[in-house]
MARFITI-160661 format. One record per atom (N, C-alpha, C): x, y, z. Coordinates in steps of 0.1 Angstrom, whole numbers, plus 5000, padded with zeros to 4 digits. Layout:
XYZ
...
END
This chain:
500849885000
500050005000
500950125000
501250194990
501850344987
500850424987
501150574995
500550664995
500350774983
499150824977
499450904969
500451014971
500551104957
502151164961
500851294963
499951334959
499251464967
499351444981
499551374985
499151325004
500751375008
502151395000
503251365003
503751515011
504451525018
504751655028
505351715018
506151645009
506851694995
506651834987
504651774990
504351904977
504152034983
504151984995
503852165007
505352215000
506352155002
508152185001
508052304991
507252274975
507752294964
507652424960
508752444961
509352614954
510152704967
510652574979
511352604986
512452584985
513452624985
514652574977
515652424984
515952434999
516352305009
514952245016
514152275009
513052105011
513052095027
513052195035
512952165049
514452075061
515852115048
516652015050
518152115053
517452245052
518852345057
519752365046
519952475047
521452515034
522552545043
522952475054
524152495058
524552325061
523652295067
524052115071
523452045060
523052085052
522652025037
522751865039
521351845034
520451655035
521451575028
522651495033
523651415024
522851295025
523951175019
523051045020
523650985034
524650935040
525250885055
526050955061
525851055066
526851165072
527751055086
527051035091
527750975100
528250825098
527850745090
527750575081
526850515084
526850425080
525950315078
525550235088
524350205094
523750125104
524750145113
525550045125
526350075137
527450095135
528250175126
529650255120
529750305134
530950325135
531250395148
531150385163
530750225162
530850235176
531750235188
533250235182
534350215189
534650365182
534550455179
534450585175
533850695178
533450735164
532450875170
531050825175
530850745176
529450675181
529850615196
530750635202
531050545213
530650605228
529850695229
528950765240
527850725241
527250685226
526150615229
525950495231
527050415227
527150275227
527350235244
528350305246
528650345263
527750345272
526550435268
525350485273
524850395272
524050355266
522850275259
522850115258
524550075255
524349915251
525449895260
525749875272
527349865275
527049715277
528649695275
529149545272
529049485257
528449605247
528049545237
528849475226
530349535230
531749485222
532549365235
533449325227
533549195236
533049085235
534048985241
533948855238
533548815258
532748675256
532448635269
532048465274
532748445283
533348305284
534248205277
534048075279
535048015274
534747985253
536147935247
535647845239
535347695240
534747665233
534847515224
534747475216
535847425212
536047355200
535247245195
534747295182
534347165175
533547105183
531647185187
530947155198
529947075190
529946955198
529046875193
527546875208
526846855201
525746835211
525046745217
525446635209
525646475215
526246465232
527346545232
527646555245
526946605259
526146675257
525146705264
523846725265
523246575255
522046555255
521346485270
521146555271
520346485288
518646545288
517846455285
516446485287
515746495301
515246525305
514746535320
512946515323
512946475330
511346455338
511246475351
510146545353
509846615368
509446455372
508946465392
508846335396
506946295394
506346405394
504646395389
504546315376
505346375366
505146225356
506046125355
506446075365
507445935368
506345865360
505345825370
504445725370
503945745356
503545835345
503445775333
504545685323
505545665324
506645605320
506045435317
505545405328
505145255331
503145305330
502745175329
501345205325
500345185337
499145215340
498245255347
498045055358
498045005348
497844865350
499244795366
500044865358
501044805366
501244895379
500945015380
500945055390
500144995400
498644995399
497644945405
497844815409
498444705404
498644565407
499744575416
501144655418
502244665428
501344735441
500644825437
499544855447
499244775457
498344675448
497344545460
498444505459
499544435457
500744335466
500744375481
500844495483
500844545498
502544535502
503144605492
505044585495
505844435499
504944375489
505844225488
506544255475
506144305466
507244335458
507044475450
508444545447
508044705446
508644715429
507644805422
508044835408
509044905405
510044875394
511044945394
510545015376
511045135381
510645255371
512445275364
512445235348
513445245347
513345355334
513945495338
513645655333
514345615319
515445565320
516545565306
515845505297
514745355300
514245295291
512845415284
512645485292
511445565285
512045655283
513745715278
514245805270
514345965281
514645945292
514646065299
516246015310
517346125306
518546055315
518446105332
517346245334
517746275345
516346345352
516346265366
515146345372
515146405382
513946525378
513746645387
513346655397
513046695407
511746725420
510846785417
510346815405
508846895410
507846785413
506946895423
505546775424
505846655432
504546565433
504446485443
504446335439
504746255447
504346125445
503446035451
502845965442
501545885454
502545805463
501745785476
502045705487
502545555483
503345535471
503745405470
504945405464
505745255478
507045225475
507645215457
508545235451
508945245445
510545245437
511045175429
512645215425
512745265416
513445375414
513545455397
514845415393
515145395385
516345375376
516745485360
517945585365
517745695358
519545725361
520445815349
521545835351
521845915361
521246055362
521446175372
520046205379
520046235390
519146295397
519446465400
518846535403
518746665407
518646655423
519546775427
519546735446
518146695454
516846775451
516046765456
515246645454
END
């Protein structure tokens, strides 16, 4: 959507000679340069001002980062119990702690678990690479 050129501030200008643009500082095309020119320069008061820290490098490197390395999925402890199915929970239930279900996190694709949330009132073993302190 372009505006007609009668609508344009333009046509008020015409038969003024600097177009509202000064005959001493005269309208160039980049007086100062282009997009963030100068920040380590004549622009470095505002950069100071306004963005600090914005030059600079921060923390370490690594080399040749793969992400394999630090794939670790996680699950809070509220959804343990979907891992294993409704059925089997209930049946370790009525045993009455003659024998307790072991919840193994790795096999349902999660290496490390979290504390949020609660767990029902039944014994239990999880089997999982990392825990979280809580």
């Amino acid at each position: 959507q372009t505006m007609p050129s009668k609508l344009h501030k333009n046509r008020k200008k015409r038969g003024h000679v600097s177009a509202g643009h000064g005959r001493v500082g005269k309208h160039r095309k980049h007086p100062s340069g282009r997009g963030n020119a100068g920040g380590q320069h004549h622009h470095r008061i505002n950069f100071d001002k306004y963005h600090p820290g914005y030059f600079g490098k921060v923390g370490m490197r690594h080399f040749h980062l793969t992400k394999q390395k630090y794939h670790c999925p996680t699950i809070n402890l509220d959804k343990l119990w979907t891992l294993v199915s409704e059925q089997t929970r209930e049946h370790y239930a009525k045993s009455k702690g003659a024998k307790v279900p072991v919840i193994d996190a790795v096999k349902g694709g999660f290496y490390k678990i979290l504390g949020k949330g609660m767990l029902p009132k039944q014994p239990v073993i999880v089997k999982a690479k990392f825990f979280s302190r809580r």
